[in-house]
C-alpha positions as CSV (number, residue, x, y, z in Angstrom):
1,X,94.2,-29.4,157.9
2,X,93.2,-33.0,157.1
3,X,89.6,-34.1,158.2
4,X,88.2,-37.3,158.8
5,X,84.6,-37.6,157.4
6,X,83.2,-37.5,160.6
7,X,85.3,-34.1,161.0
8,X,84.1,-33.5,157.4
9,X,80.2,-33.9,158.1
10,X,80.3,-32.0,161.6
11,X,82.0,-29.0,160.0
12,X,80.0,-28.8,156.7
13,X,76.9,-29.3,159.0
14,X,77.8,-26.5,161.1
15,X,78.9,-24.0,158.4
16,X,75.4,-25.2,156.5
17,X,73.5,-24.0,159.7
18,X,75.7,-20.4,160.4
19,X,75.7,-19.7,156.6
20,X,72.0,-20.3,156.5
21,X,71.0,-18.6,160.0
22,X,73.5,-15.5,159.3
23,X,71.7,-15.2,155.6
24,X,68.5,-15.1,157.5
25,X,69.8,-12.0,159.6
26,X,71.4,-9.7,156.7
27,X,68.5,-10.5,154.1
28,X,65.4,-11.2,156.3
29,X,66.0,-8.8,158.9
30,X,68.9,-6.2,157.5
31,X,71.3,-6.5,160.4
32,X,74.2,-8.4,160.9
33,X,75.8,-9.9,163.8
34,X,79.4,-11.3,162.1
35,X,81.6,-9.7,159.3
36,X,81.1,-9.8,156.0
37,X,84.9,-11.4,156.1
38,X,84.2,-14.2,158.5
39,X,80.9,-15.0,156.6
40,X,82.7,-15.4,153.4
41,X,85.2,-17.4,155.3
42,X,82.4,-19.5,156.6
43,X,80.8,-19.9,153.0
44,X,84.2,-20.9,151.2
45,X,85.2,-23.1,153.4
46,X,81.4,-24.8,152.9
47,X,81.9,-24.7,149.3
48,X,85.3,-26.5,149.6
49,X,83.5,-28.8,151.6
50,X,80.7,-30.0,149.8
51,X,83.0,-30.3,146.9
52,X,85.4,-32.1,148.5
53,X,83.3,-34.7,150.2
54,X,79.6,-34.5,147.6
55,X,78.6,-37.5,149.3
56,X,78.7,-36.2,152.9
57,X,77.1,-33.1,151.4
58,X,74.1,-35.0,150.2
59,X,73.2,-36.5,153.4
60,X,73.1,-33.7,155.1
61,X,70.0,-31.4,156.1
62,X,69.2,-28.7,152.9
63,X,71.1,-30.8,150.3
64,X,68.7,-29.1,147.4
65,X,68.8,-26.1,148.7
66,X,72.8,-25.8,149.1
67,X,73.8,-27.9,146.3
68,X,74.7,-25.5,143.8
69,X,75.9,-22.9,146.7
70,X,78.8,-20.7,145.9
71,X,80.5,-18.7,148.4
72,X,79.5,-15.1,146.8
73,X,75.7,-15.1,148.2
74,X,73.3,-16.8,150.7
75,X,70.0,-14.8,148.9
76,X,69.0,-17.6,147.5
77,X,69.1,-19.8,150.5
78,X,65.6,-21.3,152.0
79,X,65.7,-17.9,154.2
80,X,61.8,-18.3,154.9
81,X,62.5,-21.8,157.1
82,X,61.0,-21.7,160.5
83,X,63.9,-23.0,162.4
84,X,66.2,-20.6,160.9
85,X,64.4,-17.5,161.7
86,X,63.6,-18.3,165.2
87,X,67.1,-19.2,165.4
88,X,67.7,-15.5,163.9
89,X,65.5,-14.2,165.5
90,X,66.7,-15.2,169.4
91,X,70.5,-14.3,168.2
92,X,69.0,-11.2,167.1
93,X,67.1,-10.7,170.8
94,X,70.7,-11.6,172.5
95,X,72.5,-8.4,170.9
96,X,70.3,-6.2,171.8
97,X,69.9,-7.4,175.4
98,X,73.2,-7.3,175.6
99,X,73.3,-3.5,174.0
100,X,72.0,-1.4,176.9
């Protein structure tokens, strides 16, 4: 599928925010809420991404920190950023509202 770089900046923004949020839940808080398939899905299409289009990549929020990503781990991801584990965090609350 052929993107346009608006297409191109929306997705790799997106996957940036899942990959990092999702990160947040298995490593900061041990639980999980998607696959371990569809997370490396999410991560190697990211990784195409960024490579595909570095100069969308690099205007994008947490250029530093995902420049060198690979798709094999989000550990070293900024996992101790605010917005990420509140937005963990109220995912998090959701399942288990949702559970009983």
């Amino acid at each position: 599928m052929a993107l346009n770089r608006y297409e191109a900046l929306d997705l790799m923004h997106r996957r940036r925010l899942q990959i990092l949020v999702h990160s947040v839940i298995y490593y900061r808080f041990n639980d999980s809420l998607i696959s371990d398939q569809t997370w490396s899905k999410w991560a190697l299409e990211l990784e195409t991404l960024q490579k595909k289009y570095p100069e969308i990549a690099e205007m994008l929020p947490w250029s530093d920190e995902f420049r060198d990503f690979n798709h094999s781990t989000g550990y070293n991801l900024p996992l101790n950023d605010p917005w990420a584990i509140g937005t963990a965090r109220q995912l998090l609350s959701m399942k288990y509202k949702h559970a009983f």
